[in-house]
C-alpha positions in Angstrom: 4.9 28.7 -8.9 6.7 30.4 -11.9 9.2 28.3 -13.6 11.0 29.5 -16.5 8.5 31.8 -17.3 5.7 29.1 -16.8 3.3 29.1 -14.4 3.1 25.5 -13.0 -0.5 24.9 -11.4 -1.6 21.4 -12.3 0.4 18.0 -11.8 0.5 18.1 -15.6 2.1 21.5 -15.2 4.9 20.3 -12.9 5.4 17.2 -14.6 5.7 18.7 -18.4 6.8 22.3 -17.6 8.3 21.9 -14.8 10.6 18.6 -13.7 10.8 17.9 -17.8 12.3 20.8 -18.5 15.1 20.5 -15.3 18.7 20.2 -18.1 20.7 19.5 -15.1 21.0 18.4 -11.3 21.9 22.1 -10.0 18.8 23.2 -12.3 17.1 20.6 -10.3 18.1 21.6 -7.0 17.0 25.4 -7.9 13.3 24.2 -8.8 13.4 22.8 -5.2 14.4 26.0 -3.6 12.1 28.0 -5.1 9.3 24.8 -4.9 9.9 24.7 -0.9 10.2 28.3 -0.8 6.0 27.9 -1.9 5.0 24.8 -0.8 6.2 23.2 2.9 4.9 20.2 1.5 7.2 19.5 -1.9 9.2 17.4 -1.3 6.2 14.7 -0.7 4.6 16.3 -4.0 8.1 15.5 -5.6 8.2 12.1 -4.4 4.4 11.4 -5.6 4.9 13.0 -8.9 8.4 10.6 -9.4 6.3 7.9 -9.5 4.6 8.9 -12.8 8.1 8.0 -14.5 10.1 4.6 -15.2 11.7 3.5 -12.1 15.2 5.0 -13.7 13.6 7.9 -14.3 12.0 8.1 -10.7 15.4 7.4 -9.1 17.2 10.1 -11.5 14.2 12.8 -9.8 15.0 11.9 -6.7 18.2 12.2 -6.9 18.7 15.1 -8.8 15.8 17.0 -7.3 17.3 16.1 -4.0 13.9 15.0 -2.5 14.5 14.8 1.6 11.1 13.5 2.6 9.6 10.6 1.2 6.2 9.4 0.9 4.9 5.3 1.1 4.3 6.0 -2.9 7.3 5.3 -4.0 8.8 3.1 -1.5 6.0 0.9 -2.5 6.6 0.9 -6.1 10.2 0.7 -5.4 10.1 -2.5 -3.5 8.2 -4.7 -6.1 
């Protein structure tokens, strides 16, 4: 996937280049269409790669990302 002008292969990728660098929650919804447009599977990628942040943070990506489908990841983290 290209994101502003970066090609995001990696989890480090989507992490650093990608959901980092997301100013805003329509900025984040964009990175999902074009993310879900590529990937059938990215909103459980999302959800996975939330979990890398604080628990603020994961809930922000969530939220702003607008992740529908959620994987036992971060329920599990979320409930301790």
């Amino acid at each position: 996937m290209i994101w502003k002008g970066e090609k995001l292969v990696t989890i480090k990728d989507f992490l650093t280049k990608g959901i980092n660098r997301c100013d805003s929650q329509e900025e984040a919804k964009i990175f999902m269409q074009f993310y879900r447009a590529e990937n059938p599977r990215a909103d459980e990628n999302m959800d996975f790669m939330s979990c890398y942040y604080t628990t603020d943070e994961m809930m922000r990506i969530r939220a702003w990302f607008d992740i529908e489908k959620q994987i036992h990841t971060s329920h599990t983290l979320l409930a301790k």
